[in-house]
NUMI-676549 format. One record per residue (C-alpha): residue in three letters; x, y, z. Coordinates in steps of 0.1 Angstrom, whole numbers, plus 2048, in hexadecimal, padded with zeros to 3 digits. Example, Ala and Ser with C-alpha at 12.3 -4.5 7.8 and 13.67 -1.06 7.14 Angstrom:
2
ALA87B7D384E SER8897F5847 
//
This chain:
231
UNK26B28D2A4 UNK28D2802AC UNK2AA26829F UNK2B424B2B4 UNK2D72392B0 UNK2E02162BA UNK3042102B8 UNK30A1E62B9 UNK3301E72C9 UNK3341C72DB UNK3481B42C3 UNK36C1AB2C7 UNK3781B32A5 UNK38F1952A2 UNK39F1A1281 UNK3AC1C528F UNK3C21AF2A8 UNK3C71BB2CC UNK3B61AC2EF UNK3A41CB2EB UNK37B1CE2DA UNK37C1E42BF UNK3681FA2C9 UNK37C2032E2 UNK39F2052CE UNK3AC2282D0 UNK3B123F2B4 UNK3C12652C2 UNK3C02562E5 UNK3962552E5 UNK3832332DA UNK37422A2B8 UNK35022B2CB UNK35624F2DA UNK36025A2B8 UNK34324B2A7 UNK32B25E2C1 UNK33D2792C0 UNK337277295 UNK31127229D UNK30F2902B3 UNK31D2A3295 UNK30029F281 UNK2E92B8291 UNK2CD2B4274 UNK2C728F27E UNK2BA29F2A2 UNK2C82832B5 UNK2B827D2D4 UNK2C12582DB UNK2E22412DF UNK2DD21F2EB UNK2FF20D2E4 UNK3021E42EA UNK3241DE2FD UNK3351C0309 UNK3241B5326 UNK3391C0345 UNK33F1E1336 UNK31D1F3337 UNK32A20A351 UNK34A213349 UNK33F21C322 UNK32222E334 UNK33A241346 UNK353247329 UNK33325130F UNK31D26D324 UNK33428731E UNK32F2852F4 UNK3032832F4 UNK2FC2A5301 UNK2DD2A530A UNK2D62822F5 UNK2C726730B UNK2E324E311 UNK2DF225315 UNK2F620C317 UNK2EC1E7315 UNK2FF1C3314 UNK3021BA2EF UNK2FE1942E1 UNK31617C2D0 UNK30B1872AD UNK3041AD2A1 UNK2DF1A529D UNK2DB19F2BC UNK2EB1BA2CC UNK2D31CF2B6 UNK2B51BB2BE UNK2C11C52E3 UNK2C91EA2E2 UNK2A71ED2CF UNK2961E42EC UNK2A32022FC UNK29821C2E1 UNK28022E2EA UNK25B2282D6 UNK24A2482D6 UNK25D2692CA UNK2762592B5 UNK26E25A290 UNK28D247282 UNK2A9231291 UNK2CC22E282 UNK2DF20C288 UNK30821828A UNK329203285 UNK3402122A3 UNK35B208289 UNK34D225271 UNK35C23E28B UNK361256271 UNK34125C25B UNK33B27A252 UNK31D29225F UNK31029623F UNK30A274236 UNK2F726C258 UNK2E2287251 UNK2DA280231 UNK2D025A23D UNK2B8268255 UNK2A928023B UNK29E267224 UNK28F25223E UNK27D27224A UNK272278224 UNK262257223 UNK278238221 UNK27321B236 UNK29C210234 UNK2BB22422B UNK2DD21B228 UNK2FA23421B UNK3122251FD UNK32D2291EB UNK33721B1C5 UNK34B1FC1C2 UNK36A2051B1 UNK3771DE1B1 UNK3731C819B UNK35F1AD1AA UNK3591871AA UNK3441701B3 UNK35414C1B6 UNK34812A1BF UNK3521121DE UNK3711041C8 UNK37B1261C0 UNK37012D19A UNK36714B18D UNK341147188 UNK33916D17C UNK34A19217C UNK3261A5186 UNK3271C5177 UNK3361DF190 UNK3211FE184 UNK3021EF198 UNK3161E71B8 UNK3171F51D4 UNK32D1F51FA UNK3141FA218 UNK31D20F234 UNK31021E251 UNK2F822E265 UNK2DF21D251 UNK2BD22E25B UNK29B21E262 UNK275224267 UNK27621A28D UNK2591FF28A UNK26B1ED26C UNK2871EB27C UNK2751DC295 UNK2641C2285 UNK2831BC275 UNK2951AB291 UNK27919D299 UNK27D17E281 UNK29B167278 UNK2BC178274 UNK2D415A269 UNK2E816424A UNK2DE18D24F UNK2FF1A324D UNK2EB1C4250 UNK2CD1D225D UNK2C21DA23A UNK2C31B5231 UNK2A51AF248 UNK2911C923D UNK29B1BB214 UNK29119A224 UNK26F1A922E UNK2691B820D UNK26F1DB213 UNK2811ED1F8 UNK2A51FF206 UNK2A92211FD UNK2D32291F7 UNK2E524C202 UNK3032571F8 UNK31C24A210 UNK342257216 UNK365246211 UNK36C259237 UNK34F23F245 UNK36522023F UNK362203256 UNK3841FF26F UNK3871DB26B UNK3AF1D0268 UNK3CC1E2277 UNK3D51F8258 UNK3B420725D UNK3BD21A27A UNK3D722926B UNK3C0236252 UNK3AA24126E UNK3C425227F UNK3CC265261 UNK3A726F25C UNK3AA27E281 UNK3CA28E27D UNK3BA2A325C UNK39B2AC26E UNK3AC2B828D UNK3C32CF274 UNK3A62DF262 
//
C-alpha cells in the first residue's frame, strides 16, 4: 500500500505581503511548494506514490511544469483550488486515487521545511491503526482565552496544550466522509474528523515544521536552508 499527499496551495497569503501566492514565494531561489515536495519526497518510509496539489486557477500548468522534476516516479496532479482551504482539499481529493492508497496526508506548502522524520512517523501511526493524525508540539506560551470586550475569561493550563502542524495523516475513507459534510468554522482537517466523533491520535511534531506566515518567517526559513545545505 501507498501514501498519497494533497498539498492545498492556492491561497494568497495576505499577511506574508508581496503580489506573489505564498506558495510560490522563493526561499534559496526555489518556491515554498517545491521545497515542501521536495521534504515529502524525503521521507522514503511513508512510500509516497501520490501528489495532487490545488493551485490557483490559471496556474495548473505552469506548477505542473515546475513540480515533475521533485516526484520521481510519484504520480503527479495539479488541480484549480477553491476560495477556502476546505475546498481546495475537497477538490484535490477527488483526484486521489481510491484503490492502492492506504493513507493520505493533507500538507501546508507553508510547512516547507518539516522534517522527514516527522512525516514518517504521521504515516506510521495511521498505518498502525489510527483513523486521524496530526504531529504537535508543546505550547511554551502562556495562553488566554478572552471575551468579545477583551477580558481575561481564563489562563487554560498550558501542560495539556498543544500547536498542530502538518502533514496530518488520514484513513483515506474518513477523510473522505469528512469533506463530505459542513465545513464552516473548520481550521483543519482534524477538526472534521473531531466533529464526526473520531478520536485524533497526536505525533511528535518539529520546531523546523513551522508555518511561513509573515515576512520574518522567511528569514527563518532561509536560515533553516542555509544549515541544511552546510551539513
Amino acid at each position: 500500500m501507498s501514501t498519497a499527499v494533497i498539498i492545498p496551495a492556492a491561497g494568497l497569503g495576505l499577511r506574508l505581503g508581496g503580489e506573489t501566492p505564498k506558495a510560490f514565494r522563493e526561499v534559496g531561489g526555489e518556491s515554498l511548494l517545491v521545497h515542501a515536495v521536495r521534504g515529502l519526497k524525503a521521507a522514503t518510509a511513508a512510500d509516497l506514490a501520490c501528489f495532487v496539489i490545488a493551485v490557483p486557477a490559471g496556474t495548473e500548468d505552469v506548477v505542473f511544469k515546475e513540480l515533475e522534476p521533485y516526484v520521481g516516479a510519484a504520480r503527479l496532479r495539479v488541480v484549480a483550488g477553491g476560495a477556502e482551504r476546505s475546498d481546495s482539499v475537497r477538490a484535490a481529493l477527488e483526484l486521489v486515487p481510491m484503490d492502492g492508497i492506504d493513507c493520505i496526508l493533507v500538507h501546508d506548502a507553508a510547512r516547507s521545511f518539516v522534517p522527514p522524520e516527522v512525516i514518517e512517523r504521521v504515516v506510521a501511526a495511521v498505518r498502525s491503526g489510527a483513523p486521524a493524525v496530526v504531529p504537535v508540539i508543546p505550547v511554551t506560551d502562556t495562553i488566554k482565552r478572552v471575551d468579545p470586550g477583551g477580558k481575561v475569561v481564563e489562563t487554560p493550563d498550558r501542560s495539556v496544550l498543544v500547536a498542530v502542524q502538518t502533514p496530518q495523516g488520514f484513513e483515506p475513507s474518513l477523510l473522505r466522509r469528512a469533506h463530505a459534510v459542513e465545513v464552516v468554522g473548520v481550521t483543519d482537517d482534524a477538526m472534521l474528523c473531531e466533529r464526526l466523533g473520531v478520536a485524533v491520535q497526536t505525533v511528535e511534531g518539529s520546531e523546523e515544521a513551522f508555518k511561513v506566515t509573515r515576512p520574518r518567517d522567511l528569514l527563518l526559513a532561509e536560515w533553516i536552508l542555509a544549515e541544511r545545505r552546510s551539513s
